[in-house]
N, C-alpha and C positions, 0 to 999 in steps of 0.2 A: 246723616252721618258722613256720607261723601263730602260735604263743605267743607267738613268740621275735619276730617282727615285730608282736607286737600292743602291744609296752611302748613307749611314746614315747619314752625312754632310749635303745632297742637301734635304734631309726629312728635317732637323732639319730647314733648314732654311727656306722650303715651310710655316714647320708650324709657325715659328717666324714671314713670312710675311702676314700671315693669321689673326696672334693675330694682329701685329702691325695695319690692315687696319681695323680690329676692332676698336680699339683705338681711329684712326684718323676719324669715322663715319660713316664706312660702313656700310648695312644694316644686318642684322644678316644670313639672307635666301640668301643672294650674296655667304656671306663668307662662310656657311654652303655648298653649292653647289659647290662652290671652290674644298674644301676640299673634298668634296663624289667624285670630279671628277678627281684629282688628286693623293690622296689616299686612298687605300681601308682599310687601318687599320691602328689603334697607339695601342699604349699599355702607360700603366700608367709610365714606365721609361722615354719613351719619350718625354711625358708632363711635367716630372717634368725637366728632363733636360732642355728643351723648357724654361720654366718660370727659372730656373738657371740662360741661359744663357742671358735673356730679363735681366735681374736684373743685370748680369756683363758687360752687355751695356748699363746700365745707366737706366735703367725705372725702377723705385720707387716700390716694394713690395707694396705701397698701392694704386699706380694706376693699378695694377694688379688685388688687389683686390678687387676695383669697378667694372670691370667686369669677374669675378670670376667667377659667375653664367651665363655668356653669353658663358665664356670658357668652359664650361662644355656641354652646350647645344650645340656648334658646335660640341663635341667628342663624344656624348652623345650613339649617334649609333653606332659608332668604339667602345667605350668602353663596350656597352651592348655584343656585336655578340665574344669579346673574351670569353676566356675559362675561368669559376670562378675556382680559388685556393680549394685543400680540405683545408679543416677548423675543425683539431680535437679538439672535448670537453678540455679540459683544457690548450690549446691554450691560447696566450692572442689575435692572431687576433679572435680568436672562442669568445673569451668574449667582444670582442669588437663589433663583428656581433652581439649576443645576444645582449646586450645594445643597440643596431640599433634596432632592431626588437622591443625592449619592448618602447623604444621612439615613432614608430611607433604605437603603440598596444596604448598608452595616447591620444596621438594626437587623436588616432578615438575616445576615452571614451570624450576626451574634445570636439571633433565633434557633437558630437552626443548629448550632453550636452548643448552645444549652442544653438543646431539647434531648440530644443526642450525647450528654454529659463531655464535650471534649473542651473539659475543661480550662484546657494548657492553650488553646486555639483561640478560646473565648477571652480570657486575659491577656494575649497580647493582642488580639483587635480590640476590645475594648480599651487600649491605653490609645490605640491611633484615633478611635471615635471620640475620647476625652480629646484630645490635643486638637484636633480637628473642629470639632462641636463650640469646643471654647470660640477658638482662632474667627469660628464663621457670626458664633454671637458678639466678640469683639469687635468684628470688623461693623455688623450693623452698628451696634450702640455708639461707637467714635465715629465714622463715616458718613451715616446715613441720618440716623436720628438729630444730629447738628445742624442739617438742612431743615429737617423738620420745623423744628424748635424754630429757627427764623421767621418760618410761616404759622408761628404765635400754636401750635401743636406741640403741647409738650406732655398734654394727660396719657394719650397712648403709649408714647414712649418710653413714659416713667413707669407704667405699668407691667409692658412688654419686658423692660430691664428688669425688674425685679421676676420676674418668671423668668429670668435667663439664668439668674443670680440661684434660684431655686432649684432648676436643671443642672445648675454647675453641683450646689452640693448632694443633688441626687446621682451623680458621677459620681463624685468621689465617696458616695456610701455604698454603691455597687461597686467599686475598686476594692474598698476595703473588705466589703466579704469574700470576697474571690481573695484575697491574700489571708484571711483568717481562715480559708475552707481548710479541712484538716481532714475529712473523713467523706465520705459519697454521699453525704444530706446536705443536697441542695435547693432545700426548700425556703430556708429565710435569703437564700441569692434569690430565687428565683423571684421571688416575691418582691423586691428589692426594686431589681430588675423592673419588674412589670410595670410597676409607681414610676418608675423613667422610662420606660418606654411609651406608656401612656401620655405622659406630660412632653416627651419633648413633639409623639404625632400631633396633639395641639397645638404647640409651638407651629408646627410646619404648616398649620391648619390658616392660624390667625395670621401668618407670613406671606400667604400665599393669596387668602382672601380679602385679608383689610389692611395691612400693609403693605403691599404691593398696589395697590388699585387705589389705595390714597397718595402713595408715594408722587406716582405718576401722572396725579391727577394735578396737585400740589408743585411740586417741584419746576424750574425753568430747564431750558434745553442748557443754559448755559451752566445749570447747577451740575445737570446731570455730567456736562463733559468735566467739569470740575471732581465728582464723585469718581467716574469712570477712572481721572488719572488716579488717585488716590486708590481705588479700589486696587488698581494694577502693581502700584507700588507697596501694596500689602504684602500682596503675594498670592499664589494658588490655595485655594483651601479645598483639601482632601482629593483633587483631579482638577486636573484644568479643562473649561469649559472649550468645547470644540467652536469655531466659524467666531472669527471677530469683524461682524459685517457692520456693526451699527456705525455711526459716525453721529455727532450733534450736527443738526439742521445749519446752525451759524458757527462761526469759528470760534472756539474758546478763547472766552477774554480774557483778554492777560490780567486785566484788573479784577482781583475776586472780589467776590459779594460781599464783605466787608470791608470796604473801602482805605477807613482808618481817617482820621482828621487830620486839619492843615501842620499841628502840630507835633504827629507822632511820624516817627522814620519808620519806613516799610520794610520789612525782614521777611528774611525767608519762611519762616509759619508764623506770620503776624505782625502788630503795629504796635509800638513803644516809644512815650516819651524819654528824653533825655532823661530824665529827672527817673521814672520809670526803671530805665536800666541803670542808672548809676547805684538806686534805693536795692536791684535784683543783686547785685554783683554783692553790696556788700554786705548782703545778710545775706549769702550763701554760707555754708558751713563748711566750707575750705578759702585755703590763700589760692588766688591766681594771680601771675605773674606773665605778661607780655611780654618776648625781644624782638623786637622786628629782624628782617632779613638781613641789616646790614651789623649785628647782634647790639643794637641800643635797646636798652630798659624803653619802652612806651606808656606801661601802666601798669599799676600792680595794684588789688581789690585790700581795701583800708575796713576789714571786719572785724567786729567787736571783739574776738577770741584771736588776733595772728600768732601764728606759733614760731613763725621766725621775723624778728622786728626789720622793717623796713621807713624809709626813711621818703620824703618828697623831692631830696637832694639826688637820688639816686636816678629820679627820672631822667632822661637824655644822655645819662651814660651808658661807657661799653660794659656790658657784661661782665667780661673777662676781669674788670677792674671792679666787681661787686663780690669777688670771693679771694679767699687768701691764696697766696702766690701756690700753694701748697697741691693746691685743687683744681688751678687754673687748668691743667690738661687734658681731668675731666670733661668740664666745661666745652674744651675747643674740640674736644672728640665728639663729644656728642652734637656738636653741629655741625661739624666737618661731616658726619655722619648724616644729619637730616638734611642738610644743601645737598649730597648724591645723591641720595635716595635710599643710599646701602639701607636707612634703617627708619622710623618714623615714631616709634617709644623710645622709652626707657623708664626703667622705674628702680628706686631706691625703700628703705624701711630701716629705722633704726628706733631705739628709744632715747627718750628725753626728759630728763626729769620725772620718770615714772611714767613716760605717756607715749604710746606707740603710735608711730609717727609715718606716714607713707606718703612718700613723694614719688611723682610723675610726670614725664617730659614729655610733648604729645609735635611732631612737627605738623605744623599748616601749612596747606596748601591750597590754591584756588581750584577752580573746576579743572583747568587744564595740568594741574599739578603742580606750578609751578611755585616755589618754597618762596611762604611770604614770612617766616618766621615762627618761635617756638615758646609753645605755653607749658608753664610751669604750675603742676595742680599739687600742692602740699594737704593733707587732711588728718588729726589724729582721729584712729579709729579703732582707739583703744575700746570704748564702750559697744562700738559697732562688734570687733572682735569676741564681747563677753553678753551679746547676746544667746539666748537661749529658746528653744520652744518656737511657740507664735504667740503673736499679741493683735488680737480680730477683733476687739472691743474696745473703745475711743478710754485711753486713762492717760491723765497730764500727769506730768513732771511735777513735783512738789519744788 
């Protein structure tokens, strides 16, 4: 038996028929005992491989994550009795534990708040834990999981999101009883309640024990100083973590991990051919319109629906000479106004032909402020205006 569990192979697939006899109806305390008896440890690489390889043989990411939380309860003791990672202050696993701990530290204020009926206490921390709770799952799934994903890891990820996705609407069903409460039975809150309280301490469970500990195992120092800025420029969620000692080992490379090929121009979040951005511009669903700083037309986006006809002739000329004499003073105010500075909008709304019509003047500037010129965004949003409700379920336009 020692041989035969020493091949990483024959683990991988112990555990794959561990999950799958889950799946198919096992009892939980079978497959738990299974597993205590045939291995004495996993580690969080091997789980996420595990779910990897379950998902390249054909099982669904989201019948994975129906039992998400059963997976964890089998691991739950292998993954306590390993060794926890150090975790230095200005880390972003370090601020990701901090945000763990302060999610926990609510949960007891809204515990305790319950428990004790103060109702009016419990509803407004619970709107800072939604806003908060969101904010901290956003930032992994856009931040963190993106690295992942490069290092060909994307079954954890997809799993871990959809249990975020499941937390969010167990928010907002606990919001909504607390606004329906009407009388002193708060038994279907509580109850509510407890279904997310339960679910999101797993969350902080498999965050702490197999994504974190993969993360770091996975990731480059130079990914991590890449995440770290990004992390920073999110913003604090729910308390700012104390000591920003860490530092990346090598200095952050200016070149990101995506390099971008010989043909695409390097932009500020990403790599775009010509051809790329000219195809973006003009299947956007407004007019944009360029003046440089000296007020010449540069360009104006040629989309299928313009709502004010514009010409090729017009390229290279002065502005002022693109509208009737009538209006021209608008015109030279409003850039008389973005060249000081006095102002950097403007916006206009009118209808047209039955179609409400919203135009907006935006001045550009570089880093250092200095007014390189001004963009003109026209959009009708007559149909946007006559929306209603929500619409959370994919339906096409006939």
């Amino acid at each position: 038996m020692s041989e035969y569990l020493g091949s990483a192979e024959a683990k991988q697939e112990i555990l794959k028929k561990i999950i799958k006899d889950l799946h198919q109806g096992r009892e939980l305390h079978q497959v738990k005992a299974e597993f205590q008896k045939l291995i004495k440890d996993v580690d969080a690489s091997e789980i996420a491989e595990m779910e990897q390889a379950l998902i390249r043989e054909g099982m669904k990411p989201e019948e994975i994550t129906k039992l998400c939380d059963v997976h964890a309860a089998v691991f739950r003791d292998a993954l306590e009795q390993n060794k926890k990672p150090e975790l230095i202050p200005g880390h972003p696993m370090y601020t990701l534990k901090h945000e763990n701990d302060e999610i926990e530290k609510v949960l007891n204020e809204l515990d305790a708040y319950l428990e004790s009926n103060q109702v009016d206490k419990f509803k407004e921390r619970l709107t800072f834990f939604r806003e908060h709770l969101d904010k901290h799952y956003a930032k992994k799934e856009n931040i963190l999981f993106p690295y992942l994903e490069r290092h060909n890891i994307t079954g954890p990820p997809s799993v871990m999101w959809s249990v975020d996705d499941e937390i969010r609407d167990l928010v907002k069903g606990v919001s909504a009883k607390v606004h329906e409460l009407t009388s002193g039975n708060l038994s279907d809150l509580k109850h509510n309640y407890e279904a997310l309280r339960q679910k999101v301490s797993e969350m902080i469970f498999k965050e702490i024990n197999i994504l974190t500990p993969m993360s770091l195992e996975t990731l480059t120092e130079e990914e991590w100083a890449e995440i770290k800025q990004q992390d920073e420029e999110f913003g604090v969620v729910f308390s700012q973590a104390h000591g920003s000692f860490w530092q990346p080992k090598t200095s952050q490379s200016k070149e990101p991990v995506y390099p971008g090929s010989a043909n695409e121009l390097p932009l500020d979040t990403g790599f775009l051919t010509l051809k790329q951005i000219n195809t973006l511009l003009t299947n956007v669903p407004i007019d944009i319109t360029f003046v440089d700083h000296e007020d010449t037309v540069r360009y104006f986006s040629q989309g299928r629906e313009r709502i004010f006809v514009r010409t090729k002739s017009i390229i290279g000329r002065k502005v002022q000479n693109c509208h009737p004499p009538d209006s021209v003073h608008v015109v030279e105010k409003i850039l008389a106004d973005f060249k000081s500075g006095k102002h950097s909008t403007a916006e206009f709304w009118l209808e047209l032909n039955g179609a409400f019509i919203h135009i907006r003047y935006f001045a550009l500037r570089d880093e250092k402020g200095t007014y390189l010129g001004t963009m003109e965004v026209s959009q009708n949003v007559t149909g946007i205006r006559a929306l209603q409700g929500e619409r959370r379920l994919l339906s096409y336009e006939e």
